[in-house]
Backbone as CSV, one residue per row, in Angstrom:
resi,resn,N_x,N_y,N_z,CA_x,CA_y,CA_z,C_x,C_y,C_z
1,UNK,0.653,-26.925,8.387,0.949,-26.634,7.002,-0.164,-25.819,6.357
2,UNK,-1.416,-26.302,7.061,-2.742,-25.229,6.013,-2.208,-23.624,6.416
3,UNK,-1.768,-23.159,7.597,-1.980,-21.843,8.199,-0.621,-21.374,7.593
4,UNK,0.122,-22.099,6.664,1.822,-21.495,6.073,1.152,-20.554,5.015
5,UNK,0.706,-21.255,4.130,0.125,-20.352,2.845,-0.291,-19.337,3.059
6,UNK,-1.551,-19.180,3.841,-2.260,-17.622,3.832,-1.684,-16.889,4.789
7,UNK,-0.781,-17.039,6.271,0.227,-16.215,6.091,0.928,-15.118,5.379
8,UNK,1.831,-16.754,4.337,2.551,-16.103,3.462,1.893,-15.205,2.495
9,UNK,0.917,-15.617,2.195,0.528,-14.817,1.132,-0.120,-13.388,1.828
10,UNK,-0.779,-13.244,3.205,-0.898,-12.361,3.970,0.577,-11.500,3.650
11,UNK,1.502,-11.655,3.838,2.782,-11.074,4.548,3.300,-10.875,2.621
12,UNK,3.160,-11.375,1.923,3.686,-11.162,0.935,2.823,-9.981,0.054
13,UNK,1.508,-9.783,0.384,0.246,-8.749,0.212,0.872,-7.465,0.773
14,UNK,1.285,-7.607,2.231,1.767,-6.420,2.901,2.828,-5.880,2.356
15,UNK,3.658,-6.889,2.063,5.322,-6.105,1.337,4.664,-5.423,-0.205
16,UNK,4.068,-6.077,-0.647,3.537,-5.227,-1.892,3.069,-3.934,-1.748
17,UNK,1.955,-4.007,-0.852,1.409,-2.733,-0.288,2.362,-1.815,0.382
18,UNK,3.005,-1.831,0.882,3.723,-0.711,2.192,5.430,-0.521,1.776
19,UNK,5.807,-1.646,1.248,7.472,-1.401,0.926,7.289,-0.194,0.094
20,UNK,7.027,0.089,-1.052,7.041,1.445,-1.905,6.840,2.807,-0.835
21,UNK,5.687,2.550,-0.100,5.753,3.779,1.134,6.645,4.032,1.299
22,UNK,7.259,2.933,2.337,8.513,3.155,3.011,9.543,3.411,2.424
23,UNK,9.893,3.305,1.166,10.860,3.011,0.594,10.864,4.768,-0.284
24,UNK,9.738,5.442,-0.526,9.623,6.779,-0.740,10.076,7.925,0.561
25,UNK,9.452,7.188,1.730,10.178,8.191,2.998,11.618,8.238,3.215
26,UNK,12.197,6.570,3.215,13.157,6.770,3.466,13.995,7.658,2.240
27,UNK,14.312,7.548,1.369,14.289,8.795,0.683,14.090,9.683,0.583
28,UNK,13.255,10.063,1.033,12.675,11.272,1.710,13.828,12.099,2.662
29,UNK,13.547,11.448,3.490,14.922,11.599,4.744,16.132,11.655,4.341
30,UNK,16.548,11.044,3.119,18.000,10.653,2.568,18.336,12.192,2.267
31,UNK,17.198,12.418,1.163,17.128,14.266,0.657,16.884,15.090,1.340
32,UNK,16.909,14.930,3.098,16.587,15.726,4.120,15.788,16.636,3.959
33,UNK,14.591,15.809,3.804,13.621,16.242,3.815,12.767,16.327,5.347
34,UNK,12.286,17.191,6.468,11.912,17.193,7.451,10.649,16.575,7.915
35,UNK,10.773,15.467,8.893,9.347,14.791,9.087,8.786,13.972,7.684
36,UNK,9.957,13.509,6.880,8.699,12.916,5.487,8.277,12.081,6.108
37,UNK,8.092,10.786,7.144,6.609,9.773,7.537,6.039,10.429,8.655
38,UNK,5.805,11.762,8.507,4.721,12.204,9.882,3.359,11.448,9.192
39,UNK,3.304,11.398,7.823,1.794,10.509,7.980,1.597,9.642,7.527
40,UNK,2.664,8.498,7.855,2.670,6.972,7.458,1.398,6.469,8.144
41,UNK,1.393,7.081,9.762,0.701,6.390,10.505,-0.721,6.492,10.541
42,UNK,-1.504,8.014,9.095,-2.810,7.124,8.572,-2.539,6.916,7.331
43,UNK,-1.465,6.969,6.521,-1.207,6.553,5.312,-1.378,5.113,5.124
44,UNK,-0.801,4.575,5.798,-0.787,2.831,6.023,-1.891,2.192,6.253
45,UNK,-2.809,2.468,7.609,-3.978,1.516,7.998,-4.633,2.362,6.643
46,UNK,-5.296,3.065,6.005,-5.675,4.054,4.930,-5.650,2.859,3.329
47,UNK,-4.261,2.623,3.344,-3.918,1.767,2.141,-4.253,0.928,2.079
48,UNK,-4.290,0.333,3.341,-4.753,-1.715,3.908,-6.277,-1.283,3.821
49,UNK,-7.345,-0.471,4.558,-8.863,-0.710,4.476,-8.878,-0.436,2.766
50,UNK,-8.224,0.412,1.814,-8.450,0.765,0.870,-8.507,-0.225,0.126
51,UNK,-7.235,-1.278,0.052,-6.834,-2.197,-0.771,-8.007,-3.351,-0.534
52,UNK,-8.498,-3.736,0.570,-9.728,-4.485,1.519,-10.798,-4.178,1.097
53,UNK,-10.742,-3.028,1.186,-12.324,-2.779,0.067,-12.174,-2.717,-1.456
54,UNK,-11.560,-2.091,-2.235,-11.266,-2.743,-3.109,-11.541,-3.953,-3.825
55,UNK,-10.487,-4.790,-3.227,-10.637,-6.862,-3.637,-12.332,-6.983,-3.144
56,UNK,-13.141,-6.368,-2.144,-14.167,-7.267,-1.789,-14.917,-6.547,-2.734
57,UNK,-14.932,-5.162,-2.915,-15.719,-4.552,-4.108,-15.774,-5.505,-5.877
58,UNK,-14.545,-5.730,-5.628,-14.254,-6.393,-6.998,-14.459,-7.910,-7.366
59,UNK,-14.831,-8.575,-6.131,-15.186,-9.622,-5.994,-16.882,-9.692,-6.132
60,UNK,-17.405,-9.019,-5.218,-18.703,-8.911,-5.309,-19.648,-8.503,-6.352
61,UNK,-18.789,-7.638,-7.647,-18.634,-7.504,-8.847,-18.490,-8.632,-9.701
62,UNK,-17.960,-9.667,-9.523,-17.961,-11.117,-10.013,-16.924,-11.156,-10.759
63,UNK,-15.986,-10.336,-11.037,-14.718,-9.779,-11.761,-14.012,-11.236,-11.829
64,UNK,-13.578,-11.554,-13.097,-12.680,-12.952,-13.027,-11.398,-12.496,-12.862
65,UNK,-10.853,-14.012,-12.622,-8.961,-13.619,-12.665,-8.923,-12.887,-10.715
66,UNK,-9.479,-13.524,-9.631,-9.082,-13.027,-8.595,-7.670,-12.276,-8.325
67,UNK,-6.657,-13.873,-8.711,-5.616,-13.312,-8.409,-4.620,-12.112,-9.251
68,UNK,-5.566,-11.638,-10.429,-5.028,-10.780,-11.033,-5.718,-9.234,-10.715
69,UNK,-6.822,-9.205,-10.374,-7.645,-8.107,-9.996,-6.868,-7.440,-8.399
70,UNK,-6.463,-8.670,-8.145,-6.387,-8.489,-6.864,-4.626,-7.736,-6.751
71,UNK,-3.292,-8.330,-7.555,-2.237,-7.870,-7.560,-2.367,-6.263,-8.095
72,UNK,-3.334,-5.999,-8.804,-3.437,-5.101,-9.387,-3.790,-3.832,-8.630
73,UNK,-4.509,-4.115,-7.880,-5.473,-3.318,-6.536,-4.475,-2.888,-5.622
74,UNK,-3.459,-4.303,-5.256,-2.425,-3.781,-4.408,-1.213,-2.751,-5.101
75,UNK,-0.544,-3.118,-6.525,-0.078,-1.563,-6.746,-0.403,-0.716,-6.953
76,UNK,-1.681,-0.774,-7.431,-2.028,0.931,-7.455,-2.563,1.152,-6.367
77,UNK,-2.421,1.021,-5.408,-2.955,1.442,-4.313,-1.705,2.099,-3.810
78,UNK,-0.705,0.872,-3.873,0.472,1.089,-3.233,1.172,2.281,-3.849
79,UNK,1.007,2.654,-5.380,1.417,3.718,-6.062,0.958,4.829,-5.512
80,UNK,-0.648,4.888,-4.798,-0.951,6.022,-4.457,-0.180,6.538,-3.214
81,UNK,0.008,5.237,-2.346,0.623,5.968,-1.108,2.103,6.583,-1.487
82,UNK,2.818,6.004,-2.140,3.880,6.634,-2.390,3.639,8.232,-3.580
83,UNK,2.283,8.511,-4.184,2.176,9.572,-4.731,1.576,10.554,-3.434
84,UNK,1.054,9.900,-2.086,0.734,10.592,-0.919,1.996,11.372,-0.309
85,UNK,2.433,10.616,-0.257,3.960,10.661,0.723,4.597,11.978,0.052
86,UNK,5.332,11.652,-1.366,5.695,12.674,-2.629,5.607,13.678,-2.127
87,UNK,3.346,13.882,-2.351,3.397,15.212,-2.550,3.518,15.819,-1.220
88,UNK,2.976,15.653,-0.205,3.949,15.961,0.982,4.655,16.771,1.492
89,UNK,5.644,16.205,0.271,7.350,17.070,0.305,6.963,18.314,0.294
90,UNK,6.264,18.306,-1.156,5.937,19.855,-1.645,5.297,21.019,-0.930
91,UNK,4.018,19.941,-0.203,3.388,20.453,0.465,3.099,20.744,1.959
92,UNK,3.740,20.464,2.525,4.386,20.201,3.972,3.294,20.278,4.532
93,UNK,2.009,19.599,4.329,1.130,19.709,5.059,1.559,17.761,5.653
């Protein structure tokens, strides 16, 4: 029962972080758009060390309200990858 929680809350961190990605490519693709996740695959590990440093930056800062510093870190982070992805389109790099 101790190892259910941080799991979940592991796995519930990740859907915060990465569903918006994914959820911008696949759209992406919908608007046939060519190759939109050619760069999920450093977009993603990218978002997770980002979001990781982040919370420990902000911790070590002494910042109160963990669990609010911390939800916070994960959407805008998560906002950025999906403003990564976006521009992309435009830019077909």
């Amino acid at each position: 029962m101790s190892v259910l929680l941080p799991v979940s809350v592991a796995l519930i961190a990740l859907c915060i972080l990465w569903l918006p990605t994914y959820s911008a490519v696949l759209l992406l693709k919908g608007l046939g758009v060519p190759r939109a996740g050619a760069g999920l695959r450093v977009i993603l590990p990218a978002q997770l060390l980002a979001a990781i440093g982040l919370v420990l930056l902000a911790n070590a800062l002494g910042l109160g309200n963990p669990a609010g510093y911390t939800l916070a870190i994960l959407l805008l982070v998560s906002l950025a990858g999906v403003a990564i992805v976006w521009r992309r389109r435009h830019t077909g790099v």
